[in-house]
C-alpha angles and dihedrals in degrees: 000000000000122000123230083257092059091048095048093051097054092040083060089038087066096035086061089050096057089046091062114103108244098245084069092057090051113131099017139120111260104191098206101091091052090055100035115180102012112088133171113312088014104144112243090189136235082083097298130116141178112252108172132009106198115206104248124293131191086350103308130092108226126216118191111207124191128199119217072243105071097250115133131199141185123209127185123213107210134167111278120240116189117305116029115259107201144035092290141021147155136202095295107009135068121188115211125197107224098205091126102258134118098239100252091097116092111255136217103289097217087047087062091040082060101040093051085054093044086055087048090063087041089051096053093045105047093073081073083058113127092188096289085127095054082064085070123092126217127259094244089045085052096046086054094042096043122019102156090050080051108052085037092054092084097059098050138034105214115078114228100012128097114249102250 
């Protein structure tokens, strides 16, 4: 569960995002157009719902979802090479689920419901792609760039930021 600081810290996070001119943001990933018209605290059913979409980071965009029931989970929209990797996908994106484990475990089934719908909207969006998802990276490319990101990202939501 995050506490009120964490909460506080990525409200201000986006809010700094906002606040950048967009000549600074030339050239990266905006993950809007991949998720319209979903937008943060759109409800993705079966009691989920997105909370946060983070701009992308080492080579991945990262979507916090959060169950009524007080489960979180980060999921990390990378570039798709060859064969999916986790739970959805769809021709150019994978979503994997960062809970530390190697994807062999089952997973929430309502997590992978809502991650199935949530690659239905992608799917329909990537045809507007102007080459912004070629500027992801794949899961396996990440593992091998950043190792450490990686292992810490089950245990935060946030990509990038120590747990406090």
């Amino acid at each position: 569960m995050n506490s009120r600081r964490d909460f506080l810290r990525n409200a201000f996070f986006g809010l700094a995002v906002l606040a950048v001119p967009g000549a600074a943001l030339a050239g990266v990933v905006h993950p809007g157009f991949l998720l319209h018209p979903l937008g943060p605290d759109a409800e993705l059913g079966l009691g989920w719902r997105l909370a946060k979409v983070f701009p992308p980071f080492e080579g991945a965009i990262t979507l916090n979802l959060v169950n009524e029931d007080g489960r979180q989970a980060r999921v990390d929209l990378c570039l798709r090479d060859g064969a999916p990797k986790g739970p959805a996908s769809t021709e150019q994106i994978d979503f994997i689920v960062m809970d530390g484990a190697d994807g062999t475990s089952p997973m929430d089934e309502s997590l992978g419901r809502v991650l199935r719908r949530l690659a239905a909207t992608v799917r329909e969006n990537e045809g507007a792609d102007d080459g912004r998802i070629a500027k992801l990276s794949s899961h396996a490319v990440r593992a091998w760039a950043h190792p450490e990101s990686l292992a810490a990202a089950a245990t935060r939501l946030s990509p990038g930021a120590p747990q406090a």
